[in-house]
C-alpha positions as CSV (number, residue, x, y, z in Angstrom):
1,X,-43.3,3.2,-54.0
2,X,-40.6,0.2,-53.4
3,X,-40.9,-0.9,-49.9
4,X,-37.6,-1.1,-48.0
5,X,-36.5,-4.6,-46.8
6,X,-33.7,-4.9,-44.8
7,X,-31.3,-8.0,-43.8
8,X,-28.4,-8.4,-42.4
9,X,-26.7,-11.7,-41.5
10,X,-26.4,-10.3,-37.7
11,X,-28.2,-7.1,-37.5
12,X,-30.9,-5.5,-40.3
13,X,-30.3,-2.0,-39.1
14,X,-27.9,-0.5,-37.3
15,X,-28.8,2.9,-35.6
16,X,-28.0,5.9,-33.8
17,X,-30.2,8.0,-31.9
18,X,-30.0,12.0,-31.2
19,X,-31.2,13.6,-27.8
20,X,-32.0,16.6,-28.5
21,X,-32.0,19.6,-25.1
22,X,-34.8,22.4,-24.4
23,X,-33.5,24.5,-27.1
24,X,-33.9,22.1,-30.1
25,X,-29.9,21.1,-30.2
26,X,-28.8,18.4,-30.1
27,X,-26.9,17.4,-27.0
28,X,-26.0,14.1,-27.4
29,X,-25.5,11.1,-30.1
30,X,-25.9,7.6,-28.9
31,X,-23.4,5.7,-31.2
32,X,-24.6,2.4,-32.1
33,X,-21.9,-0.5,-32.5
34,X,-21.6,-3.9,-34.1
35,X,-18.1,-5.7,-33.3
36,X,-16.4,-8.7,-33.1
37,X,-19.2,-10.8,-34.7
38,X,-19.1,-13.8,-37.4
39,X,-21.5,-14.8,-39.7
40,X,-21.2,-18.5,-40.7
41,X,-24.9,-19.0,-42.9
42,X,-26.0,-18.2,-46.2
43,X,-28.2,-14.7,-45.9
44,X,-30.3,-14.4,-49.1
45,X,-33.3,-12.0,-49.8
46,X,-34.8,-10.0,-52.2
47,X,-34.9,-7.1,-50.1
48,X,-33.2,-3.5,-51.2
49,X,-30.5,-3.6,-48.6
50,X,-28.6,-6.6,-47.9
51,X,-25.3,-7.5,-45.7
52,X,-23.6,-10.5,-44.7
53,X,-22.8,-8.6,-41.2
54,X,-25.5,-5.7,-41.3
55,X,-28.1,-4.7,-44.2
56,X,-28.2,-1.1,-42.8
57,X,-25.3,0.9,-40.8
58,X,-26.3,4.6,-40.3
59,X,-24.8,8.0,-39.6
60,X,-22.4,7.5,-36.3
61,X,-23.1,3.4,-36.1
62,X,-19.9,1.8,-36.2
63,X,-19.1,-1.7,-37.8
64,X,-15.5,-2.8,-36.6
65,X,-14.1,-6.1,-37.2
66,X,-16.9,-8.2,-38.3
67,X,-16.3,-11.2,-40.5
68,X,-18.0,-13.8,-42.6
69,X,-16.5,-16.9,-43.3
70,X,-14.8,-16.8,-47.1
71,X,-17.3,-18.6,-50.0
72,X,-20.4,-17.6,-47.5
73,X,-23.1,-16.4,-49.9
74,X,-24.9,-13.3,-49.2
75,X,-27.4,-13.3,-52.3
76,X,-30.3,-10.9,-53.7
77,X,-32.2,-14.0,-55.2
78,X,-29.6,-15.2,-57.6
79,X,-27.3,-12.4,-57.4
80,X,-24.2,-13.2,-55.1
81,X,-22.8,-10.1,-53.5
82,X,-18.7,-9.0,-54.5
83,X,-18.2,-6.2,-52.5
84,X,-17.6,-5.9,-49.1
85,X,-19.6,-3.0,-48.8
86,X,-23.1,-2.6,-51.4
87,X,-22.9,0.3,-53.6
88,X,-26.1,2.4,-54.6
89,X,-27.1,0.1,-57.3
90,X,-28.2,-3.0,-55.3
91,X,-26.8,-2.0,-51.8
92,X,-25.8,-6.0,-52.0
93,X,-22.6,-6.0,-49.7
94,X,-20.7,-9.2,-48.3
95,X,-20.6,-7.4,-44.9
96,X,-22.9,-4.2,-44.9
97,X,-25.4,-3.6,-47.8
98,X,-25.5,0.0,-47.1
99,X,-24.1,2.6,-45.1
100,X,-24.4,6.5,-44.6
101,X,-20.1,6.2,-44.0
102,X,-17.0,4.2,-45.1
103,X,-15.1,6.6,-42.9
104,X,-12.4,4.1,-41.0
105,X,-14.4,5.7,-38.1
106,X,-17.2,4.1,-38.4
107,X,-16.1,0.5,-41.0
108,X,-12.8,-0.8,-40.9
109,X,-10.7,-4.5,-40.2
110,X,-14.2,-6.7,-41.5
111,X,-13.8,-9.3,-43.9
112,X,-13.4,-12.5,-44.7
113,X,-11.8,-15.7,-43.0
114,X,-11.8,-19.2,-43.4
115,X,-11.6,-21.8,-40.8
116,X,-9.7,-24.2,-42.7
117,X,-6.0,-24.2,-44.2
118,X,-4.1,-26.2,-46.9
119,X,-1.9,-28.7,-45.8
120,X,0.4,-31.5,-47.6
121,X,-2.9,-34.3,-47.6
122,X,-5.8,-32.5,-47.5
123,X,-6.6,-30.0,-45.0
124,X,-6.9,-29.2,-41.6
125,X,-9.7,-27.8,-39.1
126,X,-8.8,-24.5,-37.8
127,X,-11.7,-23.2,-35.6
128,X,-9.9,-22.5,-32.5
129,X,-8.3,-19.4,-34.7
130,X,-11.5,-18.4,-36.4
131,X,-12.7,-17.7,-32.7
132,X,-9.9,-16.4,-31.6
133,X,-10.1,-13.8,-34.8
134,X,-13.4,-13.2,-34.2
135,X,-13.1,-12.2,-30.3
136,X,-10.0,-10.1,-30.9
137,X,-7.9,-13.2,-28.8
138,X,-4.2,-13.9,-29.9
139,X,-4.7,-17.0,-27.8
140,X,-6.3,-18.7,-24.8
141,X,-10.4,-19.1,-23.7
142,X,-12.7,-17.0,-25.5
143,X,-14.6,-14.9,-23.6
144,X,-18.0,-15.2,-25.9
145,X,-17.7,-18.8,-28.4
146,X,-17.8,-21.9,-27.2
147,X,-15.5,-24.8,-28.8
148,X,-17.4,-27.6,-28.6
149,X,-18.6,-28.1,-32.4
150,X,-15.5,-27.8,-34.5
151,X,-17.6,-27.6,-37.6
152,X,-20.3,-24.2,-36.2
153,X,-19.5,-22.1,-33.4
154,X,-21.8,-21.7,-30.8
155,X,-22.1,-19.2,-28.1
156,X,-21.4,-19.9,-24.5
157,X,-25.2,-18.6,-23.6
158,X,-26.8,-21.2,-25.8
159,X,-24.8,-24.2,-24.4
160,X,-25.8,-23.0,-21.1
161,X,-29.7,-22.4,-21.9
162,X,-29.8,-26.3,-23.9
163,X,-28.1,-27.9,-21.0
C-alpha cells in the first residue's frame, strides 16, 4: 500500500468537519476556507498530492482567490505541475493537487500573477499590486502584507515578532 503524502505551498489538507446530532444526522458542516493567500517559493515533493496553494481540498472546503506567482514551480521530483488543478493521474496541481469539487462553490478566481511588468528599458517592480491582488484591495494599506521588502512579502505579524 502507497502511503499518502501531502503538500501544499500554504496548507497540506484542507478539511471540513460534520457534527453529527443524537439521532446519527448530521446537523451541521463546518466549511473549511483558504482565501486570499500567495505563494512565492518553489513547493516540490514526491508525495501523491501536491499544490502550489493546497495539496488536498475536500468535500465543502473552499479555495477562493489564491495565487502563486507566474514561473513558481510546484514539482513531483522532476515533474513541473501544468494544471491549475491535479488531475487523478499525479494529483500535481499549480494551485490544489487534489480536490473532492471544482464546483465555482468551493474553487474559483486562483491563479497566477506576477509582480513585475514590461516596460520600454527593462522592467519595473510591481509589488504594491501583487499585495493589493492578493488581499482583495483596489488600493491603499493592506490589511495583512507588509511593504517593506519589495523583492518577498512579508506579513505584518512577522515584522512585529522580529522587531
Amino acid at each position: 500500500m502507497e502511503e499518502i503524502i501531502i503538500l501544499g505551498g500554504i496548507v497540506g489538507k484542507n478539511l471540513s468537519r460534520q457534527y453529527i446530532n443524537g439521532q446519527g444526522s448530521v446537523q451541521e458542516i463546518a466549511k473549511s476556507q483558504i482565501n486570499y493567500t500567495c505563494n512565492i517559493e518553489t513547493v516540490n515533493s514526491r508525495g501523491t498530492r501536491i499544490g502550489g496553494i493546497c495539496g488536498e481540498n475536500n468535500q465543502y472546503c473552499s479555495a477562493k482567490d489564491n495565487y502563486i506567482l507566474s514561473g513558481l514551480e510546484v514539482k513531483k521530483g522532476s515533474t513541473n505541475a501544468t494544471k491549475l488543478i491535479g488531475e487523478s493521474a499525479d494529483y500535481l496541481g499549480k494551485i490544489i493537487g487534489r480536490t473532492y469539487s471544482t464546483s465555482n462553490n468551493y474553487i474559483e478566481r486562483n491563479g497566477e500573477i506576477t509582480n513585475t511588468i514590461a516596460i520600454e528599458n527593462g522592467t519595473e517592480d510591481i509589488t504594491d499590486t501583487v499585495y493589493y491582488i492578493v488581499n482583495g484591495y483596489n488600493e491603499g494599506e493592506s490589511e495583512y502584507w507588509a511593504k517593506d521588502d519589495v523583492t518577498h512579502p512579508s506579513l505584518k505579524w512577522e515584522l512585529q515578532v522580529n522587531n
